[in-house]
Structures are given as structure tokens and as C-alpha cells.
N, CA, C and O atoms as a MOPAC input file, in Angstrom:
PM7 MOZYME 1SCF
protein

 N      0.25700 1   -12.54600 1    19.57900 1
 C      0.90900 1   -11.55200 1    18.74600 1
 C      1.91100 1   -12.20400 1    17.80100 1
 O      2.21400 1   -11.83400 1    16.66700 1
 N      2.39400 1   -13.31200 1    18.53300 1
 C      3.71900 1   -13.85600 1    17.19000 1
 C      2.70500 1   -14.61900 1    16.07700 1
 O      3.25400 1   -15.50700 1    15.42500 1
 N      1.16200 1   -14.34100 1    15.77300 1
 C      1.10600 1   -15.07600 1    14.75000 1
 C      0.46400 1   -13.69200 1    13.92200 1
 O     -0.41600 1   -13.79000 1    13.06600 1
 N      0.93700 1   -12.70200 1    14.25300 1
 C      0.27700 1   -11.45400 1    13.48100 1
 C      1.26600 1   -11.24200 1    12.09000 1
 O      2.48200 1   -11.42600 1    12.04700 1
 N      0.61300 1   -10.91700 1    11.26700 1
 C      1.80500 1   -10.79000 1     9.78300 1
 C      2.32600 1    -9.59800 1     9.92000 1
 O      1.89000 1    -8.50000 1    10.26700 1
 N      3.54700 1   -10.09700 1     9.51500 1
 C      4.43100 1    -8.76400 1     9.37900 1
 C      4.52100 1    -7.84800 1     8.13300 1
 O      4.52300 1    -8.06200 1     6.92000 1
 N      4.59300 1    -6.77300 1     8.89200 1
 C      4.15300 1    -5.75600 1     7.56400 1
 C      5.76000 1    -5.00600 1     7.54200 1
 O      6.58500 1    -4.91900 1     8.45100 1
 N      5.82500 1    -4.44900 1     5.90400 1
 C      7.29700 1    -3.49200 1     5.98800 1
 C      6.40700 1    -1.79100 1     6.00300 1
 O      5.22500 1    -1.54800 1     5.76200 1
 N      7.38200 1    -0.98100 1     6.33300 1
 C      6.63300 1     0.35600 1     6.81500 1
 C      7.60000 1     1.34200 1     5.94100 1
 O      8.82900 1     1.30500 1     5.88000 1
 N      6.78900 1     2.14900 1     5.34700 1
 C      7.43500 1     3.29600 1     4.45300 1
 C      6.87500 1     4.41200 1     4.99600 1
 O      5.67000 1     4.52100 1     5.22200 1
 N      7.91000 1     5.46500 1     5.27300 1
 C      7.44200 1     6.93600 1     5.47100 1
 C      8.01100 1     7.92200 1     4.40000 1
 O      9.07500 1     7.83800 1     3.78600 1
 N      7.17700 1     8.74200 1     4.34100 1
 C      7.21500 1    10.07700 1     2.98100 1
 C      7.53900 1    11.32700 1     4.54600 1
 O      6.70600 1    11.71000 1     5.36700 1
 N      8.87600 1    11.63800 1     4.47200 1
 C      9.36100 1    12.59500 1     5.17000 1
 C      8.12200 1    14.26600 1     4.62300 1
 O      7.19900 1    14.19200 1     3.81200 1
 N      8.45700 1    15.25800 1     5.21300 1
 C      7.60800 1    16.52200 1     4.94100 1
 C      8.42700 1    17.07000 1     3.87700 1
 O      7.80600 1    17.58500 1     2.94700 1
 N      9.60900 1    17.06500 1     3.82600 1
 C     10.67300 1    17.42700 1     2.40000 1
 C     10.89900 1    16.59800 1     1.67700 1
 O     11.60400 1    16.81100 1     0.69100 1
 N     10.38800 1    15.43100 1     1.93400 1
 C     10.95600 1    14.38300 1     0.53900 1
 C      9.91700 1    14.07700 1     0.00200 1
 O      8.82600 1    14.02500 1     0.56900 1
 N     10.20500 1    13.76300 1    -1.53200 1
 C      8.93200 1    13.27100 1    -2.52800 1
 C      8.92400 1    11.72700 1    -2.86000 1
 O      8.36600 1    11.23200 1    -3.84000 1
 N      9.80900 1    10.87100 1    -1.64500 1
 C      9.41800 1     9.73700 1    -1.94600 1
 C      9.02500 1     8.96200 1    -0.81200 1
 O      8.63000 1     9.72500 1     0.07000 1
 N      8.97300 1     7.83800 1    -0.48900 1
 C      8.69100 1     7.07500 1     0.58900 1
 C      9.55000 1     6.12500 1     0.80500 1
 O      9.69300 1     5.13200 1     0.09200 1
 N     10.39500 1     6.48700 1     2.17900 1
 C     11.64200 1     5.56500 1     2.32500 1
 C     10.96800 1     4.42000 1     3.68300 1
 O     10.19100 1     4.68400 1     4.60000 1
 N     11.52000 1     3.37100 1     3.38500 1
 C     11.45600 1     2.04900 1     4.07800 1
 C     11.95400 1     2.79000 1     5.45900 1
 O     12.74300 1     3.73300 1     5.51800 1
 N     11.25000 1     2.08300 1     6.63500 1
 C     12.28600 1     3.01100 1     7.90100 1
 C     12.12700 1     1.74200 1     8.41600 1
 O     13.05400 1     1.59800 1     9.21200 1
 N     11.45600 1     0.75500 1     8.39100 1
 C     11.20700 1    -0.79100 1     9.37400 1
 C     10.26000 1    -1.89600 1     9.04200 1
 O      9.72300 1    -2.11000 1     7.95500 1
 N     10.13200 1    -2.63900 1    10.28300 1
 C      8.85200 1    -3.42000 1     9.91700 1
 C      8.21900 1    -3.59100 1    11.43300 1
 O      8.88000 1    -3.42500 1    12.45900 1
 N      6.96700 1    -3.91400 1    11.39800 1
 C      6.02900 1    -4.08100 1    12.56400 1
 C      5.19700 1    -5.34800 1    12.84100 1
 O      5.85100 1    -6.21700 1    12.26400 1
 N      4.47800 1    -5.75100 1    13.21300 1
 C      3.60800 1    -6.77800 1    13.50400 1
 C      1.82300 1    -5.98600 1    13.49100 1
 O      1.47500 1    -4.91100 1    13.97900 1
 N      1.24700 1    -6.70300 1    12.96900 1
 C     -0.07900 1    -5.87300 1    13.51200 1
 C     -0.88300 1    -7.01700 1    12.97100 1
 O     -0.46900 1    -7.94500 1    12.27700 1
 N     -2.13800 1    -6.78900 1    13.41500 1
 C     -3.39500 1    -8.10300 1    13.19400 1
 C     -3.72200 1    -7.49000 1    11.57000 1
 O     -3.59400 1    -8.34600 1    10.69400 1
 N     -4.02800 1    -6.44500 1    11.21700 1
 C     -4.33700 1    -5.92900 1    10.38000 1
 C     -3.84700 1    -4.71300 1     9.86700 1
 O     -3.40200 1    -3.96200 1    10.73500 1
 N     -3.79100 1    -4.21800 1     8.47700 1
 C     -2.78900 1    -2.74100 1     7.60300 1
 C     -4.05700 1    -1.98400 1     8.43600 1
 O     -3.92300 1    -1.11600 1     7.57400 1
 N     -5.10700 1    -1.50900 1     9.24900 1
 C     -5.28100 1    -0.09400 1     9.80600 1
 C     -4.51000 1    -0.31500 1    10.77600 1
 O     -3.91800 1     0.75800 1    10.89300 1
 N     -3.92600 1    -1.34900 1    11.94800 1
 C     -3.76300 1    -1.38700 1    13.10600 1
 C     -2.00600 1    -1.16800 1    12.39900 1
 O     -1.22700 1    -0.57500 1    13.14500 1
 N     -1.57500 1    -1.54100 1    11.31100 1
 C     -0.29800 1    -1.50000 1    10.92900 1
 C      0.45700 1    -0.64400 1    10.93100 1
 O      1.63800 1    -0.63900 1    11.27700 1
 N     -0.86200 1     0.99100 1    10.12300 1
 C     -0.51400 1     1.99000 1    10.12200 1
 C     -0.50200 1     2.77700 1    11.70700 1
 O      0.38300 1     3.53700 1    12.10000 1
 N     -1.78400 1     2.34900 1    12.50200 1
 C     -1.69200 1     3.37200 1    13.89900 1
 C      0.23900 1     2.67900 1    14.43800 1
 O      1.10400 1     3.42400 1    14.89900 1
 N      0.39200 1     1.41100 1    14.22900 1
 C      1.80300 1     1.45200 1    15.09300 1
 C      2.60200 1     1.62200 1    14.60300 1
 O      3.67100 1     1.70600 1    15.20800 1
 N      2.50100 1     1.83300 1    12.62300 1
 C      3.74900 1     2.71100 1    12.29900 1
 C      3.68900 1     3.57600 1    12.79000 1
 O      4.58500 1     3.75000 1    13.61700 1
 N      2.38100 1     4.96400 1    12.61000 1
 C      2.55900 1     5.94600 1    13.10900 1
 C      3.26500 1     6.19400 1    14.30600 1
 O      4.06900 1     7.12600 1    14.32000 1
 N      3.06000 1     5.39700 1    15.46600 1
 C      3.26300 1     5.58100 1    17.25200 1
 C      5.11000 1     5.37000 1    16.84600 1
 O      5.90300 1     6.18400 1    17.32100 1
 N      5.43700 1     4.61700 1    16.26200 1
 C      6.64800 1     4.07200 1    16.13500 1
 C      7.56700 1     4.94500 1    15.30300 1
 O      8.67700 1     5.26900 1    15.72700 1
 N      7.22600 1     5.23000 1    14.42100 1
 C      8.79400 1     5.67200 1    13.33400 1
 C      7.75600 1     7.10100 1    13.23400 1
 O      8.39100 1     8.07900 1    12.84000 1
 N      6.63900 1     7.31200 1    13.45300 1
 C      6.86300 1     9.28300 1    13.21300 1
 C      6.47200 1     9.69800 1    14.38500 1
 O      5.34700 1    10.19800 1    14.34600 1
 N      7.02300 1     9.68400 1    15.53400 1
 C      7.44600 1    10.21700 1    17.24100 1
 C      7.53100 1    11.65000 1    17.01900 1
 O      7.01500 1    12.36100 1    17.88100 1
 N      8.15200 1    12.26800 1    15.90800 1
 C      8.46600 1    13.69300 1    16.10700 1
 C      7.97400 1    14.41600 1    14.96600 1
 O      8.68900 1    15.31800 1    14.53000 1
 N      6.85400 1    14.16900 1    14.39900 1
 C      5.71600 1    14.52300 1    13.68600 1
 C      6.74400 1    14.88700 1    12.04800 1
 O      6.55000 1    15.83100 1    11.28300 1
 N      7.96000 1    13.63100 1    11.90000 1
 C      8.35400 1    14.32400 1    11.02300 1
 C      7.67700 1    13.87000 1     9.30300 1
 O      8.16000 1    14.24800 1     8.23600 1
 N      6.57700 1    13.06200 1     9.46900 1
 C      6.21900 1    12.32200 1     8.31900 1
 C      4.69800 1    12.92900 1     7.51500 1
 O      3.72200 1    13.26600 1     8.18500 1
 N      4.71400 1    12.96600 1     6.52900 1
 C      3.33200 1    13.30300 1     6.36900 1
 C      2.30600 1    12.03500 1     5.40200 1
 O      1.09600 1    11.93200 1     5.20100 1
 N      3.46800 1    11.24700 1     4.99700 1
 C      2.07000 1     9.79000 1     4.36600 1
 C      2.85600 1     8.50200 1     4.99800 1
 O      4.08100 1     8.38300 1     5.00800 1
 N      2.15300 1     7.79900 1     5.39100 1
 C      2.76600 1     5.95300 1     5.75700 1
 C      2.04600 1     5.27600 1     4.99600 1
 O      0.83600 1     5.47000 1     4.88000 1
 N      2.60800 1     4.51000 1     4.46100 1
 C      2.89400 1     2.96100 1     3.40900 1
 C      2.99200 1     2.07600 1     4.18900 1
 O      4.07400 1     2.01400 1     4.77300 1
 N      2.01600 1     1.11100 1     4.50400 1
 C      2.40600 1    -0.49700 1     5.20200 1
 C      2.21800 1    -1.53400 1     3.76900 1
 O      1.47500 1    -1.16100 1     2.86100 1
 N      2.65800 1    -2.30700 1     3.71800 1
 C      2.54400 1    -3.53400 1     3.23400 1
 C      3.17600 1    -5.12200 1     3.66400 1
 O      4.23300 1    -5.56100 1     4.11700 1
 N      2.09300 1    -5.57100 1     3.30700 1
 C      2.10600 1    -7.12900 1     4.33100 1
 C      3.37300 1    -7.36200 1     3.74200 1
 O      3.34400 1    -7.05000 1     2.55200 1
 N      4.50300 1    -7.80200 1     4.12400 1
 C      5.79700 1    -8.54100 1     4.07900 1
 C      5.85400 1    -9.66400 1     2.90600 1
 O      6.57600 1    -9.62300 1     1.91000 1
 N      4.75400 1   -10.85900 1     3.32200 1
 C      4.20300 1   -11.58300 1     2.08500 1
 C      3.80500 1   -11.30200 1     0.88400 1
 O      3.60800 1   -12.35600 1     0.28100 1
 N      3.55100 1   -10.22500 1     0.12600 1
 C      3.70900 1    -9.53900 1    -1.18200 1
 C      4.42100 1    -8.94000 1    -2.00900 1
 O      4.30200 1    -8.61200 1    -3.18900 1
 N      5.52500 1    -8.79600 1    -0.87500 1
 C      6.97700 1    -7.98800 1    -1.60100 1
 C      7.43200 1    -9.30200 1    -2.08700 1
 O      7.44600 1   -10.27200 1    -1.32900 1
 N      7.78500 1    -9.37500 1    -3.25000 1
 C      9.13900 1    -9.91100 1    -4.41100 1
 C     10.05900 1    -9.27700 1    -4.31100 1
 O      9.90400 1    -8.05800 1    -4.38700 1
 N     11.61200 1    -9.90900 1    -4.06600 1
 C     12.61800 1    -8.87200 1    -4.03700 1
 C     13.91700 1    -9.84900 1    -5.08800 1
 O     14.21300 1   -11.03700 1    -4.96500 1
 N     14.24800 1    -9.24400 1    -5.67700 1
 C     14.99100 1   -10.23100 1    -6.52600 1
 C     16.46400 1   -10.32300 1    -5.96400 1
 O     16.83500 1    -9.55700 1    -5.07500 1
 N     17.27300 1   -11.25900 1    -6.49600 1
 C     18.15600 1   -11.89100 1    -5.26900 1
 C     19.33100 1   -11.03800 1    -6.21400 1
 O     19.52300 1   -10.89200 1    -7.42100 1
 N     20.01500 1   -10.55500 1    -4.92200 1
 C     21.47700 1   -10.52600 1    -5.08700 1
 C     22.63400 1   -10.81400 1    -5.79500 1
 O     23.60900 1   -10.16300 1    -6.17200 1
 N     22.26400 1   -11.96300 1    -5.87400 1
 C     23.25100 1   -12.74900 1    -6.70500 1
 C     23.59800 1   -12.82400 1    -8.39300 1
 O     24.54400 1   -13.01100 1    -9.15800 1
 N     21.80200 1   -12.47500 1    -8.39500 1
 C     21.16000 1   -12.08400 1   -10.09800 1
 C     21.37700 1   -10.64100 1   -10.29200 1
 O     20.99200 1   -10.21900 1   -11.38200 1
 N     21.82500 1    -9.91700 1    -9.61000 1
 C     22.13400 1    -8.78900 1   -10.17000 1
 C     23.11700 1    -8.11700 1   -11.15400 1
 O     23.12200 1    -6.92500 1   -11.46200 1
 N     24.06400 1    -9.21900 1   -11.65600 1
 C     24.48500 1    -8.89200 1   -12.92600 1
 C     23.69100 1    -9.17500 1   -14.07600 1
 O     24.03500 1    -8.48700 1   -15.03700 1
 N     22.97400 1    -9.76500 1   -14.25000 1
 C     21.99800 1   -10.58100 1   -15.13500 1
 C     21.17000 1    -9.41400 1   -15.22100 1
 O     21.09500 1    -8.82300 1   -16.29800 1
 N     20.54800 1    -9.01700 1   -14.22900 1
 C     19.36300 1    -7.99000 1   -13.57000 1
 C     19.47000 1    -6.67800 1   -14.50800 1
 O     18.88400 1    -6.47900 1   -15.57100 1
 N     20.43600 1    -5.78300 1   -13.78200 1
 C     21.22200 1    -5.07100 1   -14.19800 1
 C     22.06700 1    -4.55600 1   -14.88400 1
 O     21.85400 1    -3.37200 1   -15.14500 1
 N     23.27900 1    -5.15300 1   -15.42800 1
 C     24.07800 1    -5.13400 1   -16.57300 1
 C     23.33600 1    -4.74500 1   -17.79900 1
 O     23.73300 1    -3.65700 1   -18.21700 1
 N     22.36500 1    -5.28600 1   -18.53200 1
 C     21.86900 1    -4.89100 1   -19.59800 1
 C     21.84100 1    -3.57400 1   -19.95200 1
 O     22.07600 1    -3.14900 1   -21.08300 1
 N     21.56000 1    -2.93300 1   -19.00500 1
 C     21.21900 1    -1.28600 1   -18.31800 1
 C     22.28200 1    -0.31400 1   -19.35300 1
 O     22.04800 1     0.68300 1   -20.03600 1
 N     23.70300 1    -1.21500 1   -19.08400 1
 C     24.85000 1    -0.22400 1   -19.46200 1
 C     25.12800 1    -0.39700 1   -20.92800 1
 O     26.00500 1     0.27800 1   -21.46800 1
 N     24.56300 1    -1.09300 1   -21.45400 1
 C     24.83800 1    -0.83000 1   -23.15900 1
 C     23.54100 1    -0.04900 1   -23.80400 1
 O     23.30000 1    -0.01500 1   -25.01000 1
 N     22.73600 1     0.58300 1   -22.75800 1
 C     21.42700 1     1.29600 1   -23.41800 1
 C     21.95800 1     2.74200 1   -22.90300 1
 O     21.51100 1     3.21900 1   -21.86000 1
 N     22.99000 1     3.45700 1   -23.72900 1
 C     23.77400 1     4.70200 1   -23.05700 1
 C     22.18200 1     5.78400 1   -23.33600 1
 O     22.22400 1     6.84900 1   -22.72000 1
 N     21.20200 1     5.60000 1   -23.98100 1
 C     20.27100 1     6.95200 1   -24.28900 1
 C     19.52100 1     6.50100 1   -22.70600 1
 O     18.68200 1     7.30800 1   -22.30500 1
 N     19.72200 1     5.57400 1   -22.03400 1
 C     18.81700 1     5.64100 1   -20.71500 1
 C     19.83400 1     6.68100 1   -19.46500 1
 O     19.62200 1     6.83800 1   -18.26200 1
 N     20.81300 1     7.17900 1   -20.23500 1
 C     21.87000 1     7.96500 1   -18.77300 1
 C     21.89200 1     9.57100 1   -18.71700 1
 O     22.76500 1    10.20300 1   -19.31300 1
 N     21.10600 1    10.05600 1   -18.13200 1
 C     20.45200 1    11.38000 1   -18.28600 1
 C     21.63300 1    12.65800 1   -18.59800 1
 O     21.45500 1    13.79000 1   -18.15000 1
 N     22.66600 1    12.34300 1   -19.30400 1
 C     23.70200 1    13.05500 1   -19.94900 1
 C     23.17200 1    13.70300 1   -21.70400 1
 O     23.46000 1    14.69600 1   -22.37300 1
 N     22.58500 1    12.91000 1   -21.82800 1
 C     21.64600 1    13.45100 1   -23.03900 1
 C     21.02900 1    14.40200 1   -23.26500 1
 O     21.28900 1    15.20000 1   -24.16500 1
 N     19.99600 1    14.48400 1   -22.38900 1
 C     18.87000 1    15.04800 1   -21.92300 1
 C     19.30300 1    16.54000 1   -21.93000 1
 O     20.48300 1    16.69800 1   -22.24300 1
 N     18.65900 1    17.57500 1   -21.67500 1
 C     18.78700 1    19.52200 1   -21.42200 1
 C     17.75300 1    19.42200 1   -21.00600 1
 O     16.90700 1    19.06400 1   -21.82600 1
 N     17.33200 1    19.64400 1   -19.73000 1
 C     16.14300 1    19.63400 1   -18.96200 1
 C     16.13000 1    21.19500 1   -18.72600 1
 O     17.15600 1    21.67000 1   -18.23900 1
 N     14.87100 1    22.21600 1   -19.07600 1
 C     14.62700 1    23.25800 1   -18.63300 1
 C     14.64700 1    23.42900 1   -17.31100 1
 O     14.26300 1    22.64100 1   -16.44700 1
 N     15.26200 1    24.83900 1   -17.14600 1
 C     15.68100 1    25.45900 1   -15.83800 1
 C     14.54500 1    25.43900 1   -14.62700 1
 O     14.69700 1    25.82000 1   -13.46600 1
 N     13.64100 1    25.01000 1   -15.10300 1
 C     12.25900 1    25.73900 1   -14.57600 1
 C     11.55300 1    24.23100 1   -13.67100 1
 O     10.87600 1    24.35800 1   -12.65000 1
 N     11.94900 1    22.62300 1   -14.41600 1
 C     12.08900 1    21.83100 1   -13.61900 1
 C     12.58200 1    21.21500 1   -12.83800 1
 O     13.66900 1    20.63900 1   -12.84900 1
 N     11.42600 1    21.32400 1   -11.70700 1
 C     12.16700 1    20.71000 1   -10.51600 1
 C     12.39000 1    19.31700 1   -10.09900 1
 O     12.31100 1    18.53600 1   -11.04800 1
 N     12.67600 1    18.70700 1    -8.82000 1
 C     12.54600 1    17.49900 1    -8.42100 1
 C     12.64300 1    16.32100 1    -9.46200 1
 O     11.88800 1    15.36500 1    -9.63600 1
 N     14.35800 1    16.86300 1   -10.40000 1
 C     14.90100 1    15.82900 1   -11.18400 1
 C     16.00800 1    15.78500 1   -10.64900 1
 O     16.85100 1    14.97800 1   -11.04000 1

């Protein structure tokens, strides 16, 4: 088992519209990844989609670069949803 790849595990709650990270697992393979997310992080039937992905494919950019990363962000003021008048009628903004 310690040479099985590690996968990270995302669950999509029944009220939420996204898929939050809840852990990571071991499995020989992403079907066997998903049956032990399932057994593991949705115990109380609260999930309705799981996301595995092998550990080895995530890029995560470092910490340290996050002024570099980021900063640019704040001199583009039309990207800060203060602009915007979004009709009454949409949801899940």
C-alpha cells in the first residue's frame, strides 16, 4: 500500500455549487480512489459529486510568489465587481 499514489479528494456538498478539497487518500487506482473517498469523507450521505486527482498533477504555485502572482490584480479596478448591476433575478453570484 505505501507504494500506491496519492490522490487529493474534492467533495461538491448537496448545497454547494463548488467542490471543496476535504483530504487525500492512497488508492492503486482513481475508481478505487473514488470508492475510499466515498467510504471516507461522505459517511453521512452529505455529498453528491467526488473529484479525485492523482497528487502528481496538481501545480500549486508557491507562496512566496504571491506578490508577483497577485498584486497585478489591484491596478485592474474594472476586475472588482463594484461596477457591475447584476439583475435581481441572478443567482449564485
Amino acid at each position: 500500500m505505501n507504494d500506491w499514489p496519492l490522490f487529493e479528494v474534492f467533495i461538491r456538498s448537496k448545497n454547494g455549487l463548488n467542490h471543496k478539497h476535504v483530504g487525500s487518500i492512497h488508492a492503486s487506482d482513481a475508481h478505487m480512489a473514488i470508492q475510499n473517498a466515498r467510504d471516507v469523507y461522505t459517511r453521512r450521505n452529505e455529498g453528491v459529486s467526488i473529484w479525485v486527482v492523482e497528487a502528481k498533477y496538481i501545480t500549486a504555485s508557491n507562496p512566496q510568489d504571491s506578490e508577483a502572482l497577485f498584486d497585478p490584480a489591484e491596478d485592474k479596478i474594472y476586475r472588482h465587481p463594484t461596477f457591475y448591476n447584476l439583475p435581481a433575478e441572478l443567482k449564485h453570484m
